[in-house]
N, C-alpha and C positions, 0 to 999 in steps of 0.2 A: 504494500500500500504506500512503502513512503517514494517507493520508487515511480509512482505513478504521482502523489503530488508535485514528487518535484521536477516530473516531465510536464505536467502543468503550470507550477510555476515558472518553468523555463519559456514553455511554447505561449500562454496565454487563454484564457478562454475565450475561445471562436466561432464555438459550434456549438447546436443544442446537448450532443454528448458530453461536452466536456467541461458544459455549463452543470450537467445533469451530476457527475462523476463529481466538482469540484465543491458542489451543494452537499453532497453524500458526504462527501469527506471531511466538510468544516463540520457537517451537524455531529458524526464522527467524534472528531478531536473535540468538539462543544460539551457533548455526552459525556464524555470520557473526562474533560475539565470538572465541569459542575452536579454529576450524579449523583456522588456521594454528601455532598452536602448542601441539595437543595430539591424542590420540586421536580424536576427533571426526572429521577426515577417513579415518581410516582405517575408521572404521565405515562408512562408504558416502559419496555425495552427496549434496547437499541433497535432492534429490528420495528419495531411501529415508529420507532423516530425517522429510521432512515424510510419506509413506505408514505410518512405525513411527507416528509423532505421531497420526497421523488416524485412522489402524486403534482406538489405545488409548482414546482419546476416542469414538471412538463403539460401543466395545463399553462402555466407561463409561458413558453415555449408556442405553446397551439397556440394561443393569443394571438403571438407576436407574429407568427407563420400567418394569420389568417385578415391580418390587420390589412384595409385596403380590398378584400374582397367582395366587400358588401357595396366599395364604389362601381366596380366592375359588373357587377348584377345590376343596380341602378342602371346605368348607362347600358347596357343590354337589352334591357327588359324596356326603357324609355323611349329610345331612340328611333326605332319605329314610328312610335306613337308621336313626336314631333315630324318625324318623315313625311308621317301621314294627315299631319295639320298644314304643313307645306304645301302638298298638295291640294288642300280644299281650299287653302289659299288662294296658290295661280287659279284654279279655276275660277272660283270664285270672280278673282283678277279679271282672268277673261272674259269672263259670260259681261261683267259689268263694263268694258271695254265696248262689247260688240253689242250692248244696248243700244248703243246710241248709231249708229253706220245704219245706213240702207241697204247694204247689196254687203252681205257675209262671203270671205272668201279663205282659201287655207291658210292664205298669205295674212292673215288679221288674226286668225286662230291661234296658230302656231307660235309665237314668243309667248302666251299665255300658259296653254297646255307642255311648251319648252321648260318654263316656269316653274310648271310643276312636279314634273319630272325628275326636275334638278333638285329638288327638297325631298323626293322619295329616295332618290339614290345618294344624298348626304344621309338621312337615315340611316338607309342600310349601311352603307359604310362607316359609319359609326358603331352600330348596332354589332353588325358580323366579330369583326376583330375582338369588340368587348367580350362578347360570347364567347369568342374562342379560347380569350387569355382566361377567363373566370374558369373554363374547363382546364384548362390545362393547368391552373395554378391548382383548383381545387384537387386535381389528381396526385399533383406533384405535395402536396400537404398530407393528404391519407397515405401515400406508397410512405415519406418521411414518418407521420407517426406511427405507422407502423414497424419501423426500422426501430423506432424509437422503444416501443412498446419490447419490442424482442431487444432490445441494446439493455434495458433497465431491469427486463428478468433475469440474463444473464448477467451482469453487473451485480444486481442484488445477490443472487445466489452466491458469486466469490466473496461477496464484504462479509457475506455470513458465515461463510464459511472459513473466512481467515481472523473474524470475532468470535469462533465458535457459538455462536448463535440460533435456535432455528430462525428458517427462512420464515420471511414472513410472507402473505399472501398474496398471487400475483400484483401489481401496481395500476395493471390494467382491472382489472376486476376492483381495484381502490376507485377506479375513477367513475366505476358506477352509480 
């Protein structure tokens, strides 16, 4: 264990793992500080300290991953729907244009209905790409908390096993 803090302390905390690994091991040496003569033991054993630990940090973590996604649905799910105001727009545009002419021709129509067209396909171009990043981002978060999930059982399982401890219950199953 000490040989992994002080490859942490050398490399830095970077990444959700080593954010997760570097939580475990201050509560750790905390535990190990303050047990015998304070509240701390009474809250549980080490093994519930390091699951509360674990649990916090990787809902912290999902946070942090998922922050800005709820813009990307917005703008998805909207974007259309002003595409689509655009377009009632030009028409609209038009039709009151060609109120007032005697003799309608395609040549009078057309910057109008052009008009409109142009605010459907900003829409959707707006629309599509948000869509695509929300999926893609949302995909690339579940495959990560899942890595995560399996990074922190196995993780768990050595701390306990090198505090002689039992293991405490999966971390995933904590965050039910």
């Amino acid at each position: 264990m000490q040989a992994v803090a002080k490859d942490i302390a050398a490399h830095g905390v970077n990444d959700p793992f080593s954010r997760v690994t570097a939580n475990a091991l201050q509560a750790i040496q905390h535990y190990a500080r303050t047990a015998p003569s304070n509240r701390m033991a009474d809250s549980g054993t080490t093994a519930d300290l390091l699951t509360r630990t674990i649990k916090k940090v990787l809902d912290e973590e999902t946070v942090r991953l998922e922050n800005g996604l709820s813009v990307l649905a917005t703008v998805g799910a909207t974007a259309p729907f002003f595409g689509l105001f655009g377009t009632v727009w030009g028409i609209m545009h038009a039709f009151t244009g060609l109120a007032g002419l005697q003799q309608v021709t395609l040549a009078t129509v057309a910057p109008g209905i052009a008009e409109a067209l142009v605010a459907t396909a900003l829409g959707l171009f707006t629309a599509i790409p948000a869509v695509l990043a929300y999926n893609r981002f949302a995909r690339d978060i579940d495959r990560l908390a899942t890595r995560q999930e399996t990074f922190i059982e196995e993780f768990t399982n050595i701390l306990q096993r090198n505090l002689g401890a039992p293991a405490p219950a999966s971390p995933a199953a904590a965050r039910i």
